[in-house]
TORFI-112826 format. One record per residue (C-alpha): x, y, z; residue number from 1. Coordinates in nm, 4 decimals, m for minus. Layout:
N
        X        Y        Z vonu
        X        Y        Z  NUM
...
//
This chain:
433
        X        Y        Z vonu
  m3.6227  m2.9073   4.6476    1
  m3.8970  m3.1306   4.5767    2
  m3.9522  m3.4903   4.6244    3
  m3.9537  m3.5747   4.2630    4
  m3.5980  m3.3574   4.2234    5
  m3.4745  m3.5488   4.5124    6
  m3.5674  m3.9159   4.3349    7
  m3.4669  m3.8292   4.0055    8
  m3.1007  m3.7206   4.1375    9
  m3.0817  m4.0116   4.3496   10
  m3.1856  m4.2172   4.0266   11
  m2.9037  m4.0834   3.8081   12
  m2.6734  m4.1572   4.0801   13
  m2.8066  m4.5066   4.0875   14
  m2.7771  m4.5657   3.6823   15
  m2.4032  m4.4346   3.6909   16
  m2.3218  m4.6371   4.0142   17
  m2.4678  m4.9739   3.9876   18
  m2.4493  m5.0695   3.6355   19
  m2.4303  m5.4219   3.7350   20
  m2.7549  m5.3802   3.8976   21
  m2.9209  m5.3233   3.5446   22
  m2.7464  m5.5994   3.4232   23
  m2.9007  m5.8370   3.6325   24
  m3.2582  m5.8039   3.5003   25
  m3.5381  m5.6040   3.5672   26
  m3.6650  m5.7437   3.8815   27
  m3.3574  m5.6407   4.0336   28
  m3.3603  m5.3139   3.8789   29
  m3.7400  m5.2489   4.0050   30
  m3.6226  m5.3536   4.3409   31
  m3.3172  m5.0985   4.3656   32
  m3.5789  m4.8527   4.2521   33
  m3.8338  m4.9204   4.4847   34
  m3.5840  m4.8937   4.7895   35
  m3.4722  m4.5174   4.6158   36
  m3.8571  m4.4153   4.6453   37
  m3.8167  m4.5685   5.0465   38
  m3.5357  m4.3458   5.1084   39
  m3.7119  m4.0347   4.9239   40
  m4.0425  m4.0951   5.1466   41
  m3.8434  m4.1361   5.4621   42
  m3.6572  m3.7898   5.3140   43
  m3.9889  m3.5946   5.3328   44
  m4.1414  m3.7032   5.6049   45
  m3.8220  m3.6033   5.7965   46
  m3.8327  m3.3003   5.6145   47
  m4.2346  m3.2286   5.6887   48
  m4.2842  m3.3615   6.0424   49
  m3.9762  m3.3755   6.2892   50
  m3.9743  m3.1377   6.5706   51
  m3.6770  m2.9144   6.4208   52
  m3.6901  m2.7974   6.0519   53
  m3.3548  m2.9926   5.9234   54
  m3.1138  m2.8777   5.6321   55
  m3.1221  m2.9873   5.3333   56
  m2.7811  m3.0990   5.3236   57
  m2.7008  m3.2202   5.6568   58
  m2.9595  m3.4864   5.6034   59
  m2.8331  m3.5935   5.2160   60
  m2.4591  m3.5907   5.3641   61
  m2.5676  m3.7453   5.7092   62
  m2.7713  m4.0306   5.5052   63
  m2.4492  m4.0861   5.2849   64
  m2.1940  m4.1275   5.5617   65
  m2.4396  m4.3828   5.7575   66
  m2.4678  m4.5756   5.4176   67
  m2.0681  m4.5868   5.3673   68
  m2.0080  m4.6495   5.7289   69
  m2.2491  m4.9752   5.7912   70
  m1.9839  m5.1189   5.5378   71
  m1.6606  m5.1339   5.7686   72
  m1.4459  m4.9407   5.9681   73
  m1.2821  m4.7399   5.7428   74
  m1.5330  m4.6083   5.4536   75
  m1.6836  m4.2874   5.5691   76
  m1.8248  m3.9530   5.3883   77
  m1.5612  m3.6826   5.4135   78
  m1.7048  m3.3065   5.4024   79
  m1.5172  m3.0567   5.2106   80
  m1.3323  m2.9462   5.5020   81
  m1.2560  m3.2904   5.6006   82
  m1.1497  m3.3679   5.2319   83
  m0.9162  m3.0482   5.2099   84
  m0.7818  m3.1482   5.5824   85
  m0.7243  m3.5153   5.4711   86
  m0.5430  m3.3674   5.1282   87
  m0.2912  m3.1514   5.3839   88
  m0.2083  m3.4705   5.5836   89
  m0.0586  m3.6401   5.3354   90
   0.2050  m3.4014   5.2583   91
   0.2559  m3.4315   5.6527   92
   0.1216  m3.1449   5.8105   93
  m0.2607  m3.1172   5.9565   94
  m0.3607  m3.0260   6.3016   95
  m0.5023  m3.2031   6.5535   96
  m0.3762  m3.5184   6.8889   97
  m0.1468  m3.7144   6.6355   98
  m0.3423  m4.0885   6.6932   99
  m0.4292  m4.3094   6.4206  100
  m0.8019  m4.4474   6.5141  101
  m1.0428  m4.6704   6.3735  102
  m1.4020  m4.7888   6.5378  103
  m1.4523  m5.1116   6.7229  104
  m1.7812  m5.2018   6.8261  105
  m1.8999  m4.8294   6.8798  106
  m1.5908  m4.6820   7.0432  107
  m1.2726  m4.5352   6.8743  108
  m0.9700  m4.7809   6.8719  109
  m0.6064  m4.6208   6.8754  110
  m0.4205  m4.8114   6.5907  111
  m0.1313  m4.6075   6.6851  112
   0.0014  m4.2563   6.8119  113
   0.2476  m4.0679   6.5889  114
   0.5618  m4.0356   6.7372  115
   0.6491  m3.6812   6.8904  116
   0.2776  m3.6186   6.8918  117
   0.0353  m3.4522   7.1833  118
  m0.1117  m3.7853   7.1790  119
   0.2203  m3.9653   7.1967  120
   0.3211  m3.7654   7.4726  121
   0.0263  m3.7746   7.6890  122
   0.1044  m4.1915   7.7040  123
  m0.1899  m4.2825   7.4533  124
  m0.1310  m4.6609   7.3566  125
  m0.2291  m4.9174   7.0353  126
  m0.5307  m5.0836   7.1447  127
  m0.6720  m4.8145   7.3880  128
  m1.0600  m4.7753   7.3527  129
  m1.1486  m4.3915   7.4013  130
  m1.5139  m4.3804   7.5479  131
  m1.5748  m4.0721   7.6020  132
  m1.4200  m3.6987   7.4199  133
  m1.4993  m3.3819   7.6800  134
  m1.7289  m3.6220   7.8882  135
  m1.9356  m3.7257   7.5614  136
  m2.0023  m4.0419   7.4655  137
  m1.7968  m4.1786   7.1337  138
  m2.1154  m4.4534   7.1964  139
  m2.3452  m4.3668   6.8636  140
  m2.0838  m4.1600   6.6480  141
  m1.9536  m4.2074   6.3428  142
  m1.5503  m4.2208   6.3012  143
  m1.5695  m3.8758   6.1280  144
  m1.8348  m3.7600   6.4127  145
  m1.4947  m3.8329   6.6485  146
  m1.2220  m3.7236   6.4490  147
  m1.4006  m3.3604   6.3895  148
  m1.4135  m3.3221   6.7550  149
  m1.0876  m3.4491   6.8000  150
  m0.9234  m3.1664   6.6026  151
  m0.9694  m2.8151   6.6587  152
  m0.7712  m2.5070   6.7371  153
  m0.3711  m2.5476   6.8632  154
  m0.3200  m2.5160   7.2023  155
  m0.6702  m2.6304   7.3079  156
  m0.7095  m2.8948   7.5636  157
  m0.9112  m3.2549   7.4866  158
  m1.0596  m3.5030   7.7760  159
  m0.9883  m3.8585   7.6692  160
  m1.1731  m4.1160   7.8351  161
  m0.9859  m4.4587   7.8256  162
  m1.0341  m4.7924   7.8215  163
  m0.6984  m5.0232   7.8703  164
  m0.6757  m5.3792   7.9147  165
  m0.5243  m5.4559   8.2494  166
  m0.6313  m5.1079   8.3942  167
  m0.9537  m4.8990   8.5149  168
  m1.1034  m4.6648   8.2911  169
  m0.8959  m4.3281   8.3105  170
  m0.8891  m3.9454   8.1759  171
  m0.6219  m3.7903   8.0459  172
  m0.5984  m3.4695   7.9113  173
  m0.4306  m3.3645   7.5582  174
  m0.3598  m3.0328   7.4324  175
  m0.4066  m2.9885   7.0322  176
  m0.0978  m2.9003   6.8199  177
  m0.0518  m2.8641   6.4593  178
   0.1150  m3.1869   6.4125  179
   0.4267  m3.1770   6.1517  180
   0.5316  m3.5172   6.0832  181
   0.9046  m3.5813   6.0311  182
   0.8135  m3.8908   5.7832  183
   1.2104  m4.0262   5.8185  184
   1.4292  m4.0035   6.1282  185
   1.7876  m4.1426   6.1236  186
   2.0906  m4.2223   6.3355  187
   2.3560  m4.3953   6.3287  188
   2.3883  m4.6771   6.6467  189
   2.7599  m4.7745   6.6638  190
   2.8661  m4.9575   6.3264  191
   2.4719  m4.9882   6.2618  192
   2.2690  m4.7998   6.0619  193
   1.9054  m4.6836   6.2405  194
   1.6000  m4.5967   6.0048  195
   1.2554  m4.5070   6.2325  196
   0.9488  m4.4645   5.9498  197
   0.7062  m4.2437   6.1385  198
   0.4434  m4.2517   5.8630  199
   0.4109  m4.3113   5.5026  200
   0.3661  m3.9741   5.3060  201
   0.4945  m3.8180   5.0567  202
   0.8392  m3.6989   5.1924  203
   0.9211  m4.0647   5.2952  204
   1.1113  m4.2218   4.9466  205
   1.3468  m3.9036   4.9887  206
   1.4121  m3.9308   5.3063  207
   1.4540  m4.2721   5.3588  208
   1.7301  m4.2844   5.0124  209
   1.9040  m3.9619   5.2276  210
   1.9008  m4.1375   5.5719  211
   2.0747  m4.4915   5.3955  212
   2.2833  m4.3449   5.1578  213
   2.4633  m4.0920   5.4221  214
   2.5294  m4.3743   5.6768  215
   2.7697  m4.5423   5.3451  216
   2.9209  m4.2114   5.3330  217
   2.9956  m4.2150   5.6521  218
   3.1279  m4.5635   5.7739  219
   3.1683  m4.6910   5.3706  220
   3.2871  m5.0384   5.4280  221
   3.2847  m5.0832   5.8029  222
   2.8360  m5.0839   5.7493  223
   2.7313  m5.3857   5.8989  224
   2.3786  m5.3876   5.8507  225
   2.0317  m5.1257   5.8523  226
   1.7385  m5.1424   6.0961  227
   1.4249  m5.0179   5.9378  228
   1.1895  m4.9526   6.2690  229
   0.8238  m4.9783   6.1370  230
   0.6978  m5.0038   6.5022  231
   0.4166  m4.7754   6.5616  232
   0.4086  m4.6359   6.2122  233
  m0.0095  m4.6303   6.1598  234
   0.0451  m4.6589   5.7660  235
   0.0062  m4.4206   5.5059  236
   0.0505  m4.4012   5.1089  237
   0.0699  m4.7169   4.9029  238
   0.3276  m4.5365   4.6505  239
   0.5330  m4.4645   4.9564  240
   0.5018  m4.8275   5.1329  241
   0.6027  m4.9800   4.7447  242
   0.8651  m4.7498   4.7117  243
   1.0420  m4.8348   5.0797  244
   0.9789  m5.2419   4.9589  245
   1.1181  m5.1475   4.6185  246
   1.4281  m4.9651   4.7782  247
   1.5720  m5.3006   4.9054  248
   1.4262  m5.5728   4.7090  249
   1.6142  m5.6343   4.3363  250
   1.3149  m5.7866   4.1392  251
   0.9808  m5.9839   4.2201  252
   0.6646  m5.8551   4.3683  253
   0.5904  m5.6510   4.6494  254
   0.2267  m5.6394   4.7298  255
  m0.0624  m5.7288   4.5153  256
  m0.4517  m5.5580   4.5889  257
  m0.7552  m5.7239   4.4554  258
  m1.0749  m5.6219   4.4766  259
  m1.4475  m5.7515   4.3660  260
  m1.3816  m5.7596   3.9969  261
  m1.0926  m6.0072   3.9378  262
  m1.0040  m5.8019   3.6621  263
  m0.8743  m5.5383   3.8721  264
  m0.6192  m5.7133   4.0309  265
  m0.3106  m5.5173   4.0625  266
   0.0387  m5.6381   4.1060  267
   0.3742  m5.3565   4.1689  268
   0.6805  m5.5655   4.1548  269
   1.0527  m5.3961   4.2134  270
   1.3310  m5.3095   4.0231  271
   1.6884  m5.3909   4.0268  272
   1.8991  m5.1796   4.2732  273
   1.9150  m5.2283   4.6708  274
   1.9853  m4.9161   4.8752  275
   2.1189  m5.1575   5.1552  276
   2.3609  m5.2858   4.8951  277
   2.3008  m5.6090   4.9957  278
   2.3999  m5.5896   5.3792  279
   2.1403  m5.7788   5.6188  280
   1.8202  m5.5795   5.7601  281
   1.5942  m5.6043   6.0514  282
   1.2475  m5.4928   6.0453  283
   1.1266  m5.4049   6.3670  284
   0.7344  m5.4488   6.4076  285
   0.4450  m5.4697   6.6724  286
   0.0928  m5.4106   6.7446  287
   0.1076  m5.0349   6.6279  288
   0.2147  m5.1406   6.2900  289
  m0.0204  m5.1249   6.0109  290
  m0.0980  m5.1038   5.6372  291
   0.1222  m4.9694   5.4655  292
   0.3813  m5.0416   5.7221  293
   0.2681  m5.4073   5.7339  294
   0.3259  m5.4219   5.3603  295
   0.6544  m5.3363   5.3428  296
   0.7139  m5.6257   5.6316  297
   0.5637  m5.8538   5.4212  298
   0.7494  m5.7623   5.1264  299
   1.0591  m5.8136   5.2674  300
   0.9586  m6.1091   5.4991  301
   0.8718  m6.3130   5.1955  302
   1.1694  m6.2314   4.9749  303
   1.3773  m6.3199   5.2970  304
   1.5101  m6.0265   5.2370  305
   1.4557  m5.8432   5.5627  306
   1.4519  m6.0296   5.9553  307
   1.1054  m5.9188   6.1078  308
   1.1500  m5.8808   6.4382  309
   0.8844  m5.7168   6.7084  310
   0.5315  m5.8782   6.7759  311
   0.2427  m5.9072   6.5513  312
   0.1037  m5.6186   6.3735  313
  m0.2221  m5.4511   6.3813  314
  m0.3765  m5.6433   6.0510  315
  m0.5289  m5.3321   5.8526  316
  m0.5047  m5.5267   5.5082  317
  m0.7851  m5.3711   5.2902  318
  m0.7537  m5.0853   5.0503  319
  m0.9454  m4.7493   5.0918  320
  m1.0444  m4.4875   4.7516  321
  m1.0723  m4.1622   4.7794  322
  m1.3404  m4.0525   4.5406  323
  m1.3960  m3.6674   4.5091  324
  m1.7744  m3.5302   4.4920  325
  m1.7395  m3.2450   4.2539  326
  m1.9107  m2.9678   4.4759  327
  m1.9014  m3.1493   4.8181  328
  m1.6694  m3.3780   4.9664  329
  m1.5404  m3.6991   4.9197  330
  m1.5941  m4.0434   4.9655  331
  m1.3607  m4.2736   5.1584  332
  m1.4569  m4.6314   4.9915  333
  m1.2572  m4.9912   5.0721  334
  m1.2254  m5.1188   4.6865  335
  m0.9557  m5.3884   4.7756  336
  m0.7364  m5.6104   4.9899  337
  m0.3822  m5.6274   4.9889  338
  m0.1692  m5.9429   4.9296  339
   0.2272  m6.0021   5.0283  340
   0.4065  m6.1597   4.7619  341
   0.3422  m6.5212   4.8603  342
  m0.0379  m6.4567   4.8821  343
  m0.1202  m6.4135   5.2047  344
  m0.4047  m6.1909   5.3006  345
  m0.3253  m5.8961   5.5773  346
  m0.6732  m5.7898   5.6566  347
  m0.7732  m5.9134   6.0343  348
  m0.4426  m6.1229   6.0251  349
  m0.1408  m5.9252   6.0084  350
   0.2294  m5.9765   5.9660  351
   0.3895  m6.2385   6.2439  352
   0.7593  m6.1415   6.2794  353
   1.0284  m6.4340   6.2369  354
   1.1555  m6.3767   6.5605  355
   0.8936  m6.2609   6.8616  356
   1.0403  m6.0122   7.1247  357
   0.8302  m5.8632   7.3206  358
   0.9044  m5.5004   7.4547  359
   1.0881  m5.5392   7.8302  360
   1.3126  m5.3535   8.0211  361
   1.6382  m5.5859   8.1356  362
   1.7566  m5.4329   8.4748  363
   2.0323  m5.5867   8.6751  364
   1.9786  m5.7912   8.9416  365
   2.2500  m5.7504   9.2662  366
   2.3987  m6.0235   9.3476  367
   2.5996  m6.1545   9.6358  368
   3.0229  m6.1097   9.5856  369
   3.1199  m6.4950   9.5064  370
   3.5070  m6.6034   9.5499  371
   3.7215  m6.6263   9.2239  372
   4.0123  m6.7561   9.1352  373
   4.2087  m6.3827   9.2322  374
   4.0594  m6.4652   9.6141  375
   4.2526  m6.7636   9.6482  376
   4.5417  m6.7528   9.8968  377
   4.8621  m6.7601   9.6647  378
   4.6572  m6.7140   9.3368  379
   4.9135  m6.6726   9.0220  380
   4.9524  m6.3023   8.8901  381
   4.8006  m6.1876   8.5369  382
   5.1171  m6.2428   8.2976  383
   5.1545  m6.0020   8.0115  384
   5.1278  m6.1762   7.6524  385
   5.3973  m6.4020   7.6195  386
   5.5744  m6.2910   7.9097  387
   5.5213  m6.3539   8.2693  388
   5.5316  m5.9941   8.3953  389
   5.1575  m5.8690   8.5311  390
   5.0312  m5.6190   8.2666  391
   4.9773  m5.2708   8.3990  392
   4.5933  m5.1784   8.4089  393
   4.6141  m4.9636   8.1372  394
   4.6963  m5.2349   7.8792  395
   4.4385  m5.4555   7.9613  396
   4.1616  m5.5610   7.7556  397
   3.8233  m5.3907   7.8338  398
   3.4639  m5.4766   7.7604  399
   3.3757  m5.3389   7.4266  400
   3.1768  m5.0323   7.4702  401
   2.7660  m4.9885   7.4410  402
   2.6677  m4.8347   7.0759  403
   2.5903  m4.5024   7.1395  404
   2.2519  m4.3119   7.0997  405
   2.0711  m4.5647   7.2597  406
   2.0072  m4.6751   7.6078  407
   1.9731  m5.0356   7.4990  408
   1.8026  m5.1297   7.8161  409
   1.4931  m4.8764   7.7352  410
   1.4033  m5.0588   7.3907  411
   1.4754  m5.3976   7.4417  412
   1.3150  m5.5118   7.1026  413
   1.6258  m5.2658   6.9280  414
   1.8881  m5.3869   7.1502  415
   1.7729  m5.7307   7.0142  416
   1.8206  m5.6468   6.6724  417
   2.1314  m5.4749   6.7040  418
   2.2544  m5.7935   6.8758  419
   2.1251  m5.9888   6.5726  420
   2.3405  m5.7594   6.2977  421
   2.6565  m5.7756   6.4900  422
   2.6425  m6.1391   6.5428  423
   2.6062  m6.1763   6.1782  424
   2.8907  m5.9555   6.0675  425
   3.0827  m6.1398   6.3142  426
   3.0332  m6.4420   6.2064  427
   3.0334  m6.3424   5.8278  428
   3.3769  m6.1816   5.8950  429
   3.5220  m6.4776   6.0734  430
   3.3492  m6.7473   5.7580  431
   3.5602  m6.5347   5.5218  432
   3.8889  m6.5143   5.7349  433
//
């Protein structure tokens, strides 16, 4: 391949690409041009003079990635296998730790581990910064650079070197899997229905609409309300994160993306029907949350339709193309940002819940036996109702009992929302008595 083959494909590329360039005049044009024959010279001398002959095509595709990647976080070059690997993990199956990552000032960031996961397992958290994968530096590698090492065969061990606020650096080692993602798990916690969203692909409409519609069959009437646990849920597929929004909203819009070109502002609005028939929701949210996930809290945040409860999410508000190569890969481009109904921008911000809980674990504190009113030296007997006969223990009131499912005192922030839908049937009940 010569130079002049090189150029003139790189010049096509340009004319198709960067119309607007053209259409700015011809000093523009000539500049664009001249930085093409740059690149091309830098090409040859690279191919002529460094100490190892190079391919071909590791330098074209290595050039590309580093041109994508300067841009943000999250546009990249994906290779053919990387583009086939991406298309398997939407339909929720690919192999690899099960973490969500991004890059943050040269090292990869954890956005969030996938639930049921090696990864999740191992203890991986949001916000840990992985330095080091097998005793390599991340330090100088692209995001795809990490993720290719990161996967690799089932049942193959990784060294994660990590960085945690609060805590020295530490290893920990995680064994690959071929990671299967239930999208939509489901349960029902006392008179409350329980929705977990692991990830948004393209089993998660379905099995949300199963997971809502089975806990009316079951309890009908006696339904008090749905939690719809976002928390940790790394995002996924727009269609999927419009169609959860559009599954409880009746009407207005649910997220709006706009890029450069104000003409290609898009806006998905909902359509009448509510899966939740109405009864009152709680979103549960925190710094694992994003995209897609923070979408759908936004959605339902601004219609009021939904109480978001949690801590703030992880603020991944832009949009990402995937744009196939014909022959080669594709490229992973941010075209937009996303926008909640009432305008507000995600990107570096995210989605503050309504109501900030904090994960904690309430234990119970022993306490010294104090004196009541039964200690008392001639202390009056329990009467029975209306009588004034002591009521055997068997027909006294007791406590009503936990929900079950759930050890309330391990997930605080649920415990808290549960607390918040039974206080509001109560009172509901009670308004209408």
């Amino acid at each position: 391949m010569t130079q002049r083959t090189i150029l003139a494909a790189i010049t096509a590329g340009a004319l198709l690409a960067l119309p607007a360039a053209a259409a700015e005049g011809p000093n523009k044009t000539d500049d664009t041009y001249e930085l093409l024959n740059l690149f091309g010279a830098v090409f040859e001398r690279v191919r002529a003079d460094y100490v190892e002959e190079p391919g071909d095509q590791d330098l074209i595709e290595e050039a590309i990635n580093g041109m994508l990647t300067s841009l943000d976080p999250h546009s990249s070059y994906l290779s053919a296998k990387r583009f086939r690997e991406t298309q398997v993990q939407t339909r929720g199956e690919f192999g690899g730790l099960g973490i969500e990552v991004t890059m943050e000032n040269g090292l990869v960031k954890v956005v969030s581990p996938i639930e049921d996961t090696p990864a999740f397992r191992a203890g991986v958290k949001p916000g840990d910064l992985i330095t080091h994968l097998d005793e390599k530096p991340v330090m100088g590698m692209t995001l795809s650079e990490a993720v290719e090492i990161m996967r690799g065969p089932p049942g193959s061990d990784l060294i994660l070197s990590i960085r945690r606020e609060e805590r020295e650096p530490f290893d920990v080692t995680v064994t690959r899997a071929v990671i299967k993602i239930q999208s939509v798990k489901s349960r029902l916690e006392a008179d409350v229905g329980y929705v977990r969203i692991t990830q948004f692909n393209s089993q998660t409409k379905e099995g949300l609409e199963r997971a809502v519609e089975g806990f009316h069959e079951q309890l009908g009437d006696k339904l008090r309300g749905v939690v719809l646990d976002l928390r940790f849920n790394p995002g996924g597929l727009l269609d999927q994160a419009i169609a959860v929004s559009d599954a409880f909203l009746e009407q207005g819009e649910i997220v709006s993306t706009r890029s450069r070109q104000s003409d290609d502002t898009q806006r998905y609005n909902a359509r009448p029907g509510d899966l939740a028939r109405d009864l009152p929701i709680v979103v549960l949210i925190n710094e694992g949350s994003a995209s897609a996930s923070e979408i759908v809290a936004g959605a339902l945040q601004d219609h009021r339709r939904a109480m978001i409860l949690g801590t703030k999410t992880f603020g991944k508000g832009s949009v990402q193309t995937i744009i196939p190569l014909p022959g080669h890969g594709a490229m992973r481009l941010t075209t937009a940002r996303y926008y909640t109904p009432s305008g507000r921008s995600i990107q570096a911000k995210g989605i503050d819940p309504d109501v900030v809980v904090a994960q904690a674990r309430v234990e119970e504190v022993e306490q010294a036996r104090r004196r009541t009113e039964a200690d008392l030296e001639g202390a009056l007997d329990t009467p029975r109702d209306g009588g004034g006969e002591l009521a055997p223990e068997e027909d006294r009131p007791e406590a009503e009992a936990k929900p079950s499912g759930t050890d309330l005192n391990g997930d605080f922030q649920l415990a808290r929302a549960l607390d918040f839908l039974n206080g509001f049937a109560f009172f509901s009940r009670h308004q209408v008595e």
